[in-house]
C-alpha positions in Angstrom: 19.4 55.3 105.2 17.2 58.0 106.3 17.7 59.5 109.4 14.5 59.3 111.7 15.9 62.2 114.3 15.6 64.7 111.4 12.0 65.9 110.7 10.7 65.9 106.9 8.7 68.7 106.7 10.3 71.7 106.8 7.2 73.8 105.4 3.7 74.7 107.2 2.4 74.3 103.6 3.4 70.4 103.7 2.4 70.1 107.1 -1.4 71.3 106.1 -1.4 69.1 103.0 -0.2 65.9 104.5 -3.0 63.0 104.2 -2.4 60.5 107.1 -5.2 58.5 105.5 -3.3 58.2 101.9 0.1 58.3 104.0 -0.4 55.7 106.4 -1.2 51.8 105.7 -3.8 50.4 107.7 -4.2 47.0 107.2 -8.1 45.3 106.8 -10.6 44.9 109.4 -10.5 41.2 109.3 -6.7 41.1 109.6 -6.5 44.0 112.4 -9.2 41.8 114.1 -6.7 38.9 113.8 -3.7 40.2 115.2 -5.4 42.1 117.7 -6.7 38.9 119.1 -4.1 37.1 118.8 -1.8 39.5 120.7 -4.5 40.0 123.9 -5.1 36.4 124.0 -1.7 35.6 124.1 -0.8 38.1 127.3 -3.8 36.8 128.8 -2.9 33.5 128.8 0.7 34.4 129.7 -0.8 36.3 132.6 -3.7 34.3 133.6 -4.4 36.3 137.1 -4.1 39.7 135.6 -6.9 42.0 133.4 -4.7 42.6 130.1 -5.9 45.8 128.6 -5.8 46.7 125.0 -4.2 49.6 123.7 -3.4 52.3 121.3 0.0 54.4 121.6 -0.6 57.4 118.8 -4.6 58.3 119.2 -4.5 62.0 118.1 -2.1 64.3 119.2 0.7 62.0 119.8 0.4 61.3 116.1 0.7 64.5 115.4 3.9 64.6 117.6 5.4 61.8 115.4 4.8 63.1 112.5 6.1 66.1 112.3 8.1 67.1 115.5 7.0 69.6 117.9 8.0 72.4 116.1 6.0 72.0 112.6 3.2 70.8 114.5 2.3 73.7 117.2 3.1 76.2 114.1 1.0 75.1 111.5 -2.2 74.3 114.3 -1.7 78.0 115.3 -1.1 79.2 111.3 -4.3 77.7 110.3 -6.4 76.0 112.6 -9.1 75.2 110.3 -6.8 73.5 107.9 -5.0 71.7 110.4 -8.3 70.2 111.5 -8.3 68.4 108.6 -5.0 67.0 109.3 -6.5 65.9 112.6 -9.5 64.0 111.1 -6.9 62.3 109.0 -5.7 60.5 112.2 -8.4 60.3 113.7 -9.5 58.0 110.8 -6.4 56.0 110.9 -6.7 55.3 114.7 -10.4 54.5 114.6 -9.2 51.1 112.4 -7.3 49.9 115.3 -10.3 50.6 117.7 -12.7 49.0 115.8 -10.8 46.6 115.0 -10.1 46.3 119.1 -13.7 46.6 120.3 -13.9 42.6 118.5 -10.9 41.4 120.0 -12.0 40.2 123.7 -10.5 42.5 125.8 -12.3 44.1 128.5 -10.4 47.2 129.4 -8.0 49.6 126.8 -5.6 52.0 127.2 -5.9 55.3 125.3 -2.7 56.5 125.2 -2.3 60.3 124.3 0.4 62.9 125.3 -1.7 66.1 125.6 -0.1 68.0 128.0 3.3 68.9 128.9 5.2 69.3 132.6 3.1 72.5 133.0 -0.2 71.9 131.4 -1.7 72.2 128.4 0.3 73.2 125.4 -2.6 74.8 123.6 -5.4 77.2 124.9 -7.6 74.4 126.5 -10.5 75.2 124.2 -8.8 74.0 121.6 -8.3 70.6 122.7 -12.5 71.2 123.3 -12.8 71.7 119.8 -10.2 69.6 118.0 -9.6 66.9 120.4 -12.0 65.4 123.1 -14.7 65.3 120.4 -12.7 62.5 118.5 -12.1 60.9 121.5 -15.7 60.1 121.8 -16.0 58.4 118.4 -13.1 56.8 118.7 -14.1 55.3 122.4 -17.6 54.6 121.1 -17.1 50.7 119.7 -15.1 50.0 122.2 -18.0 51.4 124.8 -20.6 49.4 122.6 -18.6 46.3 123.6 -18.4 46.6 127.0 -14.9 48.0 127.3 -13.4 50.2 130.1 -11.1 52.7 128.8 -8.6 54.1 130.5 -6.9 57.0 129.7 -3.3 57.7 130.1 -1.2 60.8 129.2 2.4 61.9 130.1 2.6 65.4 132.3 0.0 67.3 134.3 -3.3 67.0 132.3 -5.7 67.7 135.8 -7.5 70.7 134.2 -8.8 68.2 132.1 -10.0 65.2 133.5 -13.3 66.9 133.8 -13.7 66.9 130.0 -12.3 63.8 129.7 -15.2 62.0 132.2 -17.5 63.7 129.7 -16.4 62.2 126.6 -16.2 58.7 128.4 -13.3 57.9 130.2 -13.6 55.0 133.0 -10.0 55.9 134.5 -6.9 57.5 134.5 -3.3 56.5 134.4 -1.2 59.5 135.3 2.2 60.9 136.4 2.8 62.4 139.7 2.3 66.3 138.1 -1.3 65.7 137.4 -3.0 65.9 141.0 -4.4 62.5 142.3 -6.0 64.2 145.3 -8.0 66.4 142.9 -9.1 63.1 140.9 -9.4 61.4 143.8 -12.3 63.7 145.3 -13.8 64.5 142.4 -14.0 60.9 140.6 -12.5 58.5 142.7 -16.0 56.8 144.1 -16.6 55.8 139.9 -13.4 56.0 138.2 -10.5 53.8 138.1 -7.3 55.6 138.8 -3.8 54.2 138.0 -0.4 55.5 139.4 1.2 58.9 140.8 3.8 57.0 142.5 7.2 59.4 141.2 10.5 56.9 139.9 12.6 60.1 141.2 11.8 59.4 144.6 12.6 55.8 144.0 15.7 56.5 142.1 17.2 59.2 144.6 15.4 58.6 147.9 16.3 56.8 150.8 14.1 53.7 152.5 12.3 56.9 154.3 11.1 59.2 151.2 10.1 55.8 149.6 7.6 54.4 152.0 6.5 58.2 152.3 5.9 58.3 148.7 3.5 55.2 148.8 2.1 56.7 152.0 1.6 59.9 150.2 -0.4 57.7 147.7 -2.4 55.5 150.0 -3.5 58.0 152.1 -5.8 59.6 149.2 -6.3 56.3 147.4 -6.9 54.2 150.1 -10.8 55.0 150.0 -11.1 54.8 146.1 -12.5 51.5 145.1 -10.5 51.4 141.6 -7.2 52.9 143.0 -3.9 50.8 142.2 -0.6 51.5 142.8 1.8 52.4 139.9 4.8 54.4 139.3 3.2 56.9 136.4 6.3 57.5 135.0 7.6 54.0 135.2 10.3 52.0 136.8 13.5 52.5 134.9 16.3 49.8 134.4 18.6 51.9 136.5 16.6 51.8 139.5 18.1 50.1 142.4 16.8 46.6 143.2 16.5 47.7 146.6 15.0 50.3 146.3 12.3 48.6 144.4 12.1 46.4 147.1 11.2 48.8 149.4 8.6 50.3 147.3 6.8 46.5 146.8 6.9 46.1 150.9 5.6 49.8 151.6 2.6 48.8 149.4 1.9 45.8 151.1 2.2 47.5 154.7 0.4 50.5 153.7 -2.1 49.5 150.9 -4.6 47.9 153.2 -7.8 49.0 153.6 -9.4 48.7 156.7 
């Protein structure tokens, strides 16, 4: 059995000739279409009272993640950046399937999911993700656009200095953790935009009934005037979480979500 913690490529040179599109099977249009459908219209009906979004996990940098580890990755995109370009079209094919094949299957709002960023920002010089990134973003958004359908994009870490960019290629909202700064979006996009989250799990993991109903305060008190705000721990709910302090959290929204 192969282990998946161990990364295959153990060379730049097989990083830079790696072919997602010959590597990776992607399935028809017609059957993409299929299951995509199948799967929104089953969550929808399961959830009759709540906008089910599409989604795709890998994009373009989270692919390259995936593929080949961290390590392998940042060195052969600063080794040869042309060459790894190519490696980045590759995926960007191989995603565009699923959003084409998404843009047919009746949802009305889709999460791009991409980890871009670390804790700290941006793990290359941000005018590579200019170059390399964003611009794929656009194509790949662009049937799903054609079809009337919101994306929001969501990415682990502190990805502020680039929401800017991101509004430019097409992004209708943002699903974030508490490092990237919600006032900044707030101000700068909340009257158009729909923003998703900021709430930290930390604070509802550690804190007492005080820093919890501070946290959502912190929260409501810059999203309270954003039409598309909504609640969300960014960085999720884990299983370990105590029940009451969930509780807490849920009543703190309730109390301190309204808008007058």
């Amino acid at each position: 059995m192969t282990d998946n913690r161990v990364c295959p490529f153990t060379q730049v040179q097989d990083v830079l000739a790696f072919d997602p599109v010959a590597e990776i099977p992607v399935p028809p249009h017609d059957e993409l279409v299929e299951y995509f459908t199948a799967t929104w219209e089953r969550g929808q009906d399961e959830t009759p009272t709540a906008v089910v979004p599409g989604g795709y996990y890998n994009t373009i940098f989270s692919w390259c993640i995936l593929t080949f580890g961290w390590e392998m990755f940042l060195t052969a995109a600063a080794l040869d950046e042309d060459g790894f370009d190519r490696v980045l079209e590759g995926f960007c094919e191989v995603s565009l399937a699923s959003y084409r094949a998404q843009a047919e299957c009746g949802c009305r709002a889709f999460i791009c999911h991409d980890d871009i960023v670390w804790t700290e920002g941006a793990v290359f010089h941000p005018d590579w993700y200019r170059e390399h990134v964003f611009p794929r973003y656009e194509r790949l958004w662009e049937p799903l656009k054609d079809a009337g359908v919101k994306i929001l994009y969501c990415s682990d870490g502190d990805y502020t200095e680039f929401i800017d960019d991101l509004v430019k290629v097409g992004a209708d909202g943002f699903i974030f953790e508490p490092l990237t700064d919600l006032r900044y979006v707030a101000e700068n996009h909340g009257q158009k935009k729909v923003i998703i989250g900021n709430m930290d799990c930390r604070v509802l993991m550690f804190g007492d009934e005080s820093a919890i109903r501070a946290e959502v305060e912190r929260c409501a008190s810059v999203g309270r005037d954003c039409p598309g705000y909504f609640f969300s721990v960014g960085n999720h709910i884990p299983f370990n979480v105590p029940v009451d302090a969930i509780q807490v959290y849920a009543d703190a929204i309730v109390e301190l979500g309204r808008r007058d």
